[in-house]
N, C-alpha and C positions, 0 to 999 in steps of 0.2 A: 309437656315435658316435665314441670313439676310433678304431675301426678308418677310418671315414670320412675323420676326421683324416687319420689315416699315408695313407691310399689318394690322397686331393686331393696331398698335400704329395709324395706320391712321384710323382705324374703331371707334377707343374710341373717339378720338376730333373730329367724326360727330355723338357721341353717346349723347341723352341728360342724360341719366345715370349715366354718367362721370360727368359732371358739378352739374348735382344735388348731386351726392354724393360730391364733394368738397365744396360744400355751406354748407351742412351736418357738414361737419367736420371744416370749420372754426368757425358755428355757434355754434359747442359744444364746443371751444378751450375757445371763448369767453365769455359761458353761466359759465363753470370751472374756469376762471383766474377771471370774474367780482364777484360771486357769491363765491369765497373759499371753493366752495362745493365739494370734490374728493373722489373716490370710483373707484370699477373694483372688476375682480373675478378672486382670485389667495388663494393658500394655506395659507399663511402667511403673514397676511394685518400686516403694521407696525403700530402697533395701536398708539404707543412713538409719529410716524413720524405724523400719521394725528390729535392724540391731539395737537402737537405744530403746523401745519400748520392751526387749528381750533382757534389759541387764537391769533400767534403772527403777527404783521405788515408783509403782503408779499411784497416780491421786485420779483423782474422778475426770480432769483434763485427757488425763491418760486413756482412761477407758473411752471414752467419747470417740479419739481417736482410733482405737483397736477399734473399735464397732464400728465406726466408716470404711477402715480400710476391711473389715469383714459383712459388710453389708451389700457385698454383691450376693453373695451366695442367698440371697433371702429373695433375690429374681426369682429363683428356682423354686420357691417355697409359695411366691406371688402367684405362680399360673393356676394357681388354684381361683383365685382373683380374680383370674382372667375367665377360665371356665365359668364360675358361677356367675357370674357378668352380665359376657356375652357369647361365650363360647359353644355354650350347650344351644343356648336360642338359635345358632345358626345352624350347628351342626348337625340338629335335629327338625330345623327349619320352623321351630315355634314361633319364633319373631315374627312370622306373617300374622298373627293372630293376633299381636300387641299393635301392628300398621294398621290393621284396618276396624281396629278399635278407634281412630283420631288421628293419634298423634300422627304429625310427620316424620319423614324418614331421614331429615338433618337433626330434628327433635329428637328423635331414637337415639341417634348416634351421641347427639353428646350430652344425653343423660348418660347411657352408658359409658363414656368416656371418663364424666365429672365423676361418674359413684367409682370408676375404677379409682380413681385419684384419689380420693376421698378414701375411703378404703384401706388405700395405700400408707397415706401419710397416716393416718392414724395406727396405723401397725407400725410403720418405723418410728412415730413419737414415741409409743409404749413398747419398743426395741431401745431405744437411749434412757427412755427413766428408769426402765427395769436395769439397765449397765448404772445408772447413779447409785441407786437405790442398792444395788448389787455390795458398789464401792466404799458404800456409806457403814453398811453394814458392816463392810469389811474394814472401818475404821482405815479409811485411808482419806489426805486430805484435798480440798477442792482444790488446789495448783492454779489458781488465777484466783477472781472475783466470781461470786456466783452470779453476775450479772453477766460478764465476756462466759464464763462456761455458758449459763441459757442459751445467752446472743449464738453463740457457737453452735449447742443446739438443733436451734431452732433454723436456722440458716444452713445445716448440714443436710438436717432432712428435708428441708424444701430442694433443695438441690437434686438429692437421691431420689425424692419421688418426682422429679422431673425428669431425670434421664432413664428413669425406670418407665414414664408415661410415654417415654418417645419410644424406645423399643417395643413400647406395649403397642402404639400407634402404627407401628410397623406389621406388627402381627394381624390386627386387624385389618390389614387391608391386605395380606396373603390368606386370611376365614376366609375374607368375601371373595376370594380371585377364587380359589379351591373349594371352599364348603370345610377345610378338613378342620378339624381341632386338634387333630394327632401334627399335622404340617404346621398349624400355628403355634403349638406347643415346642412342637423339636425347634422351631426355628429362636425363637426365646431363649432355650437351650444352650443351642449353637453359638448364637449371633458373637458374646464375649469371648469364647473360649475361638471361634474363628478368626476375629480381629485381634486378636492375642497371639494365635498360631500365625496369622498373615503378617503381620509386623516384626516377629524374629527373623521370619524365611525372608523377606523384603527391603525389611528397614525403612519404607514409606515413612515418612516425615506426615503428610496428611490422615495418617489413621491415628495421630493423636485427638484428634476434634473427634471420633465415634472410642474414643476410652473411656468413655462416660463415666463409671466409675474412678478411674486413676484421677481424671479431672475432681470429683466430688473428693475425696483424698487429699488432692494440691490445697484444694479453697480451706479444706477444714484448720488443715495445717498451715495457713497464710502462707503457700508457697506461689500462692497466682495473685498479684491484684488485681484491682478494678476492669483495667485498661487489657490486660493480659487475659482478662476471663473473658472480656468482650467477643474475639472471633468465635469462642468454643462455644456461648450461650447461640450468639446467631446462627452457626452454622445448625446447631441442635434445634431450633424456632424453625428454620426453613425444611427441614427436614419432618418436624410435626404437622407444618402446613401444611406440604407438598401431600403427606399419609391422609391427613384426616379430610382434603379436598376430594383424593381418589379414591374415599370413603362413601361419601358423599356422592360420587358418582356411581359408583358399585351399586349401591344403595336403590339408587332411586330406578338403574337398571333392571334389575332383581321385579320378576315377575311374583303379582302375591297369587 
């Protein structure tokens, strides 16, 4: 599995994909923090949060926040992530030639699973220093301690690349139901912009636990404690389980 590791991680830094997507993402960090313009697609946009982020002087607290609540849109920007992964390996059916090299095929999956993370998070770190760095520039000031902004953070993006992992974890186990990349793609696509659309026509009270975003939102803005975030994180842990178990199966299904 390590060697899988080292082999994904050294294929993306001789990928140009990689790099263009990181220019991608510092250039929206920067378009967001210069511009005070924030949006994404989530059930429960804080309308309170973005009229005051629309009127008053931002300090780097500020951008932090804009970049949360615009860092769903950076999903759509991830399935590139997702393709050079694991997307192409399936859909092209190359992965058999990586199984019957060794490794196993719970081994496979969650090397590829950890380097999507990995991956991940390290784009959305270098999505929030590029909005610091942005703000700094722009002579605006930190609005707390630079200790609670880091803590802030680093806890926002742990968060987003978690609930970016579980939709990701969802996709993967409709690659291996299908083979497609195009249906694991759209559905990535979909999945917010449909639990967005089902929650006005509805009003369902339980499609706040898959807001994934609007949750990552609440926590950045200390609008959820401890106790309060507890059903949203479980319900999202059961839901990864559930993906990456019938992953697992799929898997090992899968004739090489």
């Amino acid at each position: 599995m390590i060697n899988q590791l080292r082999a994904d991680f050294y294929r993306q830094t001789h990928t140009l994909g990689h790099y263009l997507l990181l220019i991608l993402v510092i250039l929206f960090s920067i378009v967001v923090v210069y511009s005070k313009q924030v949006g994404g697609v989530m059930v429960s946009a804080p309308v309170d949060v973005l009229e005051r982020l629309s009127t008053v002087p931002w300090t780097l607290l500020s951008g932090i926040r804009g970049l949360t609540i615009s860092s769903s849109v950076l999903m759509y920007a991830f399935i590139s992530i997702f393709v050079m992964v694991i997307g192409y390996e399936f859909s092209q059916q190359t992965y058999k030639n990586t199984l019957v090299s060794g490794i196993s095929r719970s081994g496979f999956i969650i090397a590829k699973f950890v380097t999507m993370l990995l991956d991940i998070f390290m784009q959305i770190v270098i999505f929030f220093l590029a909005g610091i760095l942005t703000g700094m520039a722009l002579g605006r000031s930190v609005g707390t301690s630079w200790a609670n902004l880091f803590g802030t953070t680093l806890l926002t993006a742990l968060i987003v690349v978690f609930f970016i992992g579980v939709v990701f974890s969802m996709a993967i186990v409709i690659l291996m139901l299908t083979g497609s990349l195009i249906g694991s793609a759209v559905f990535i696509i979909i999945f917010p912009l449909l639990v967005s659309i089902i929650s006005m026509i509805s009003k369902w009270d339980w499609l706040k636990f898959v807001d994934f975003f609007g949750i990552s939102v609440k926590i950045s803005l200390k609008q959820l404690s401890v106790s309060q975030f507890q059903p949203y994180i479980w319900f999202s842990v059961a839901i990864l389980i559930i993906c990456f178990g019938l992953s697992l199966i799929l898997i090992r299904r899968k004739e090489l």
